[in-house]
C-alpha positions in Angstrom: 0.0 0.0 0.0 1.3 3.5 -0.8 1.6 5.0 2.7 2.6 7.8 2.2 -0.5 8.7 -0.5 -2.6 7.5 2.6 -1.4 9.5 4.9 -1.5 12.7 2.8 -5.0 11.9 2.0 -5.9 11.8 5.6 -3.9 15.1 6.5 -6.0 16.8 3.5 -9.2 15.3 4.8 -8.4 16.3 8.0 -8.0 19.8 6.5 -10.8 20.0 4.3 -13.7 17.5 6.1 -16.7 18.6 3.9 -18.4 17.0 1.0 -17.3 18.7 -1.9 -13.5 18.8 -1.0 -14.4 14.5 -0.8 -16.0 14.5 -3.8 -13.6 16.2 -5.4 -11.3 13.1 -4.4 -13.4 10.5 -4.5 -10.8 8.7 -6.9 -8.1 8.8 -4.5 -10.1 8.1 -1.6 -11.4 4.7 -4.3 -7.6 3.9 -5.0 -6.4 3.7 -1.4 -9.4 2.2 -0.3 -8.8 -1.0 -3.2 -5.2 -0.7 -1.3 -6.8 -1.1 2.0 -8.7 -4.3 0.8 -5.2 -5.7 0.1 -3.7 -5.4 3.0 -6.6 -6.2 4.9 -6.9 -9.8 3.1 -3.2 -10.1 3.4 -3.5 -9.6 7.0 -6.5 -11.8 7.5 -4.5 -14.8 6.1 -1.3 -13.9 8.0 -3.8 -13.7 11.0 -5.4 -17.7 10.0 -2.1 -19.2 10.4 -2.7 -18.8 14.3 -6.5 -18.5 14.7 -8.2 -20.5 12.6 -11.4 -18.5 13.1 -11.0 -15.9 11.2 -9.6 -17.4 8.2 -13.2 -16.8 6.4 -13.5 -13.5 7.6 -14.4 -11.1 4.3 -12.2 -8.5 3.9 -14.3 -6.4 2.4 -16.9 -6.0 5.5 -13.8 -5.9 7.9 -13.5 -2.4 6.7 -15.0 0.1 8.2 -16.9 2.6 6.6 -15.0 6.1 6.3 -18.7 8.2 7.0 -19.1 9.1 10.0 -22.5 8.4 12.2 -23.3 12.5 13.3 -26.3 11.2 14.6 -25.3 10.4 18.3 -22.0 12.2 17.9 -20.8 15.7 19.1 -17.9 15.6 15.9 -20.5 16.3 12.8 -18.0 16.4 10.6 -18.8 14.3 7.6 -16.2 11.7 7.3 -13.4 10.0 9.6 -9.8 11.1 9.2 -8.3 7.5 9.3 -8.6 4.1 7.8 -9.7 1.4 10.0 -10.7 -2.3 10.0 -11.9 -5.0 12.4 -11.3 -8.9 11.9 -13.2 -11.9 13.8 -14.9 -14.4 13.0 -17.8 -14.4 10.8 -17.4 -10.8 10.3 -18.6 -10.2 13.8 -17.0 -6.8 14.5 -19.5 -5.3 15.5 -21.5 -5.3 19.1 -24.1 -7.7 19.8 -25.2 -9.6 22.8 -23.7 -12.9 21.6 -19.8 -10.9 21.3 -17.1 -11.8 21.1 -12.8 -10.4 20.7 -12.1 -8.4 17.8 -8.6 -7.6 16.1 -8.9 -3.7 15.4 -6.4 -1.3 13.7 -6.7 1.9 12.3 -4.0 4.4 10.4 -4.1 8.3 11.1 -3.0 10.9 9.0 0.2 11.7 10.8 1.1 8.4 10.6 0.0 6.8 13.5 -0.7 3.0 13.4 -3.0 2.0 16.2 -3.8 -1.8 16.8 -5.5 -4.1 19.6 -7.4 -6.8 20.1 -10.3 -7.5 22.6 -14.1 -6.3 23.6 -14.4 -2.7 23.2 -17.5 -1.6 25.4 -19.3 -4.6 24.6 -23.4 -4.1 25.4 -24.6 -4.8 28.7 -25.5 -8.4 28.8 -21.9 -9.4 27.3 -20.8 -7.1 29.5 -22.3 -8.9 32.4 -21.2 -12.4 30.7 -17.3 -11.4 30.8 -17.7 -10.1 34.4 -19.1 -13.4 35.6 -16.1 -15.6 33.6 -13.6 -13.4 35.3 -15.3 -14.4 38.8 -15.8 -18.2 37.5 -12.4 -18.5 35.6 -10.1 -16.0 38.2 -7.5 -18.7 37.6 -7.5 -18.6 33.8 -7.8 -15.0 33.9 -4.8 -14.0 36.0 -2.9 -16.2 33.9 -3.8 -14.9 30.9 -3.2 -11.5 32.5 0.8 -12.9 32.6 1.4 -13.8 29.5 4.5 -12.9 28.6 4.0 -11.7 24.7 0.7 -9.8 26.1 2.7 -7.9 28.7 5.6 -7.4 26.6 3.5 -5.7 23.8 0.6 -4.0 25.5 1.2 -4.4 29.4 -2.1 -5.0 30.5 -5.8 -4.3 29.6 -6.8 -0.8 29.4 -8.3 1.0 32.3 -9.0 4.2 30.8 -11.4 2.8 28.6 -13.9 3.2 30.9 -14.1 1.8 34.3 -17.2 2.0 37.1 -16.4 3.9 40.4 -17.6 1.4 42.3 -17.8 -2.5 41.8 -20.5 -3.5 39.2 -24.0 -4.6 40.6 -24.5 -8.5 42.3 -20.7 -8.8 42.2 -18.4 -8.8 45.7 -16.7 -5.6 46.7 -13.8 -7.3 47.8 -13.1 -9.9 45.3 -9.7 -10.0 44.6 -10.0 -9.3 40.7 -12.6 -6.5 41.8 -10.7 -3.5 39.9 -10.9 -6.0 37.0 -14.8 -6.6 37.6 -15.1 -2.5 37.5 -13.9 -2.5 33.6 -16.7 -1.7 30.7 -13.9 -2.7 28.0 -11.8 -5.4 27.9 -9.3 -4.6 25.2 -5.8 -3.9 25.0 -4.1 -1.5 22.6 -0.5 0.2 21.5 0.3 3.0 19.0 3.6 2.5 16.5 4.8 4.7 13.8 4.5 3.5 10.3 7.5 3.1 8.6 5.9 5.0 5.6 9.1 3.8 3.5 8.5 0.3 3.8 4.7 -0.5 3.3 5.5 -4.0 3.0 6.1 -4.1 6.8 2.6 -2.8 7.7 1.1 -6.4 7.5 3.7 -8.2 9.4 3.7 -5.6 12.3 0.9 -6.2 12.6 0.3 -9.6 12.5 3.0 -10.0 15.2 1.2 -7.2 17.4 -2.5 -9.6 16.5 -0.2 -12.3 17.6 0.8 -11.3 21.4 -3.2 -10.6 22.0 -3.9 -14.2 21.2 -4.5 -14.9 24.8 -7.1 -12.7 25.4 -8.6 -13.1 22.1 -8.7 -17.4 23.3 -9.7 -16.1 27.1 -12.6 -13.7 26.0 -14.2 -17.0 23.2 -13.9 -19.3 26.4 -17.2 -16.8 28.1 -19.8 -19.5 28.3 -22.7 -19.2 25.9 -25.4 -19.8 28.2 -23.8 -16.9 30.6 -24.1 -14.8 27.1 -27.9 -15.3 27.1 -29.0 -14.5 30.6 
């Protein structure tokens, strides 16, 4: 992918967020989003060599849409100022009660390669589900909280992605894992510069980053179904 046309694009957009200036360059937003597609499906079979899951996951509705919903949002402007894409399994990467762990990367206009993996504000009764494994699997969960790759890459699951004051309704204040029990998201995330001189290192970076989640990705499939459906 030509990075450096990407993130030029994405500066200008950021510059220029209205409809006619995107119109305008609709056939170079249609070229880098074609480029997109290709490393997305590159990515999703670099990604099936160590979770099988995913390998049918279709690139094309991976990729998240570049209009932005104004409807519930205080940022009206028009369109998103970076590229983005989410892969799991069956093209689930979206919120629904059933949920489930989601690799998510985006790139930003000033070059900025975010990636994670993991349950990003999942809705309530998920919510609830993955609260309740933590309590029932504490064991499993601490140790997955150790692994070394995880640590290494990311540290530990992200507290500032919202977390409740207080510990969450029916569950015991003094649990040990109770600061864990307090979370809304269970995701963990780093940012990286692209090397915008070398695209061809985009997929692998990431795949390696994909990689060192695995155990929370494997942790957050093992939340029992019939705990998903209370």
């Amino acid at each position: 992918m030509h990075l450096r046309d990407l993130t030029q694009f994405l500066t200008e957009l950021g510059e220029n967020n209205n409809r006619p200036w995107f119109l305008w360059n609709k056939p170079r937003f249609d070229i880098l989003r074609t480029e997109f597609h290709e490393v997305v499906t590159e990515l999703i079979r670099e990604l099936s060599k160590f979770d099988k899951e995913v390998a049918a996951c279709d690139p094309k509705k991976a990729i998240f849409r570049i209009y932005r919903d104004t409807r519930f949002s205080n940022d009206k402007t028009p369109y998103k100022t970076y590229f983005s894409a989410g892969v799991a399994p069956k093209d689930k990467r979206r919120p629904s009660e059933a949920g489930g762990p989601t690799y998510y990367f985006h790139i930003e206009g000033d070059g900025r390669l975010l990636f994670g993996a993991g349950e990003y504000m999942p809705p309530a009764p998920r919510l609830k589900a993955i609260r309740e494994h933590v309590v029932n699997d504490a064991t499993g969960f601490a140790k997955m909280l150790k692994n070394k790759h995880l640590r290494e890459t990311y540290g530990s699951l992200r507290e500032d992605e919202g977390k409740l004051q207080r510990p969450p309704k029916g569950f015991d204040p003094d649990h040990p894992l109770v600061e864990y029990l307090k979370l809304k998201s269970y995701f963990v995330w780093v940012e990286q510069p692209l090397d915008l001189n070398a695209p061809e290192k985009l997929v692998p970076q990431l795949a390696r980053g994909f990689k060192d989640a695995f155990a929370l990705v494997t942790w957050l499939r093992g939340v029992p179904q019939t705990a998903q459906q209370e």
